[in-house]
N, C-alpha and C positions, 0 to 999 in steps of 0.2 A: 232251584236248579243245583245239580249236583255234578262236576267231570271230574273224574279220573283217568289217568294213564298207567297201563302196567309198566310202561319203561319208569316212573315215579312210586309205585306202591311198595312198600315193605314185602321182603320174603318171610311165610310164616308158615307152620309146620300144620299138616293134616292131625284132625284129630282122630282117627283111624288108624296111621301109621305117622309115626314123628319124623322116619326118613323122607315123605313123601312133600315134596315144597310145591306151598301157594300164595297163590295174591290173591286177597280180598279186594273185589270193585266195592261192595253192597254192604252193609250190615243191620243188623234189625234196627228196627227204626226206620231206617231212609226210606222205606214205602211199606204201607198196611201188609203186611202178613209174608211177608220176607222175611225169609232167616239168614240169606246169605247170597251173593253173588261172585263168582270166584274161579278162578280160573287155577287148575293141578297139572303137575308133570311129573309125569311117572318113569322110573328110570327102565329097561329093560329089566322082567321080573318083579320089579315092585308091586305091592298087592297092599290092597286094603279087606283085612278081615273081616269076614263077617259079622254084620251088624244088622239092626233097624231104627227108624226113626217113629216114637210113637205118634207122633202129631204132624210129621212134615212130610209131604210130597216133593221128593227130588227130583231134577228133571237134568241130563247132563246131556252133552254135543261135544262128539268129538272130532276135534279139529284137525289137529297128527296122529300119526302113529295107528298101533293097532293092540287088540285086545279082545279080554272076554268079560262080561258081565255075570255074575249068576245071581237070580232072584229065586228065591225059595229051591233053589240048587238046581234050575231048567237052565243051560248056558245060550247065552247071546254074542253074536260078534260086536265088536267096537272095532268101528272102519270111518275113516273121515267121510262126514257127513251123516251119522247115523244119530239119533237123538232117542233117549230111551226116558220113560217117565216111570220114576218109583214108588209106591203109594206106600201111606203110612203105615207101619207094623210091618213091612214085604222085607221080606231079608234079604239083605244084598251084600255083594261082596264084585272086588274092581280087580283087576290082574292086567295086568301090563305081557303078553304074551310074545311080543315081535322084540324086533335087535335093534329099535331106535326108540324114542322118547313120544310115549305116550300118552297125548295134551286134549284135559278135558275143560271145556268151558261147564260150569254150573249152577243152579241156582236151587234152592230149598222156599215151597210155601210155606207156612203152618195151616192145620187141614181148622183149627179151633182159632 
């Protein structure tokens, strides 16, 4: 058995953008094919650059706030409640679009 609290976890910086602050629940190990469990907060404007993940399926849920997703550059909304799933190699990219603080819960498989 494993619990965490965010109000106890360490704040620690995305690696996508170093402005962008998270807490790690999860980390590899704590279950087969996990890479990460983690919850981000994006400030108005803050973005994470385009990237991909060669091996991991991202799957993020947004809890506050608002925003855009783009995968392979086709944009999606990020509205509380929306949960988007990103497959390995898909380029993606996170934007924080609204005027308050845009809060993603997340977690990464590995696809190998």
């Amino acid at each position: 058995m494993k619990f965490s609290s965010l109000s106890q976890l360490p704040i620690q910086v995305s690696n996508h953008n170093q402005a962008i602050q998270k807490k790690v629940m999860l980390t590899p190990g704590n279950i087969p094919h996990l890479t990460n469990f983690s919850q981000a907060v994006f400030t108005p404007g803050q973005k994470v650059i385009p990237h991909y993940h060669e091996t991991m399926y991202e799957v993020f849920f947004v809890e506050s706030g608002s925003g855009i997703i783009l995968i392979e550059d086709v944009e999606y909304p990020l509205h509380p409640g929306n949960c988007i799933t990103v497959e390995p190699k898909e380029k993606h990219e996170l934007i924080n679009t609204g005027n308050t603080n845009l809060v993603l819960t997340y977690f990464g498989i590995a696809s190998e």
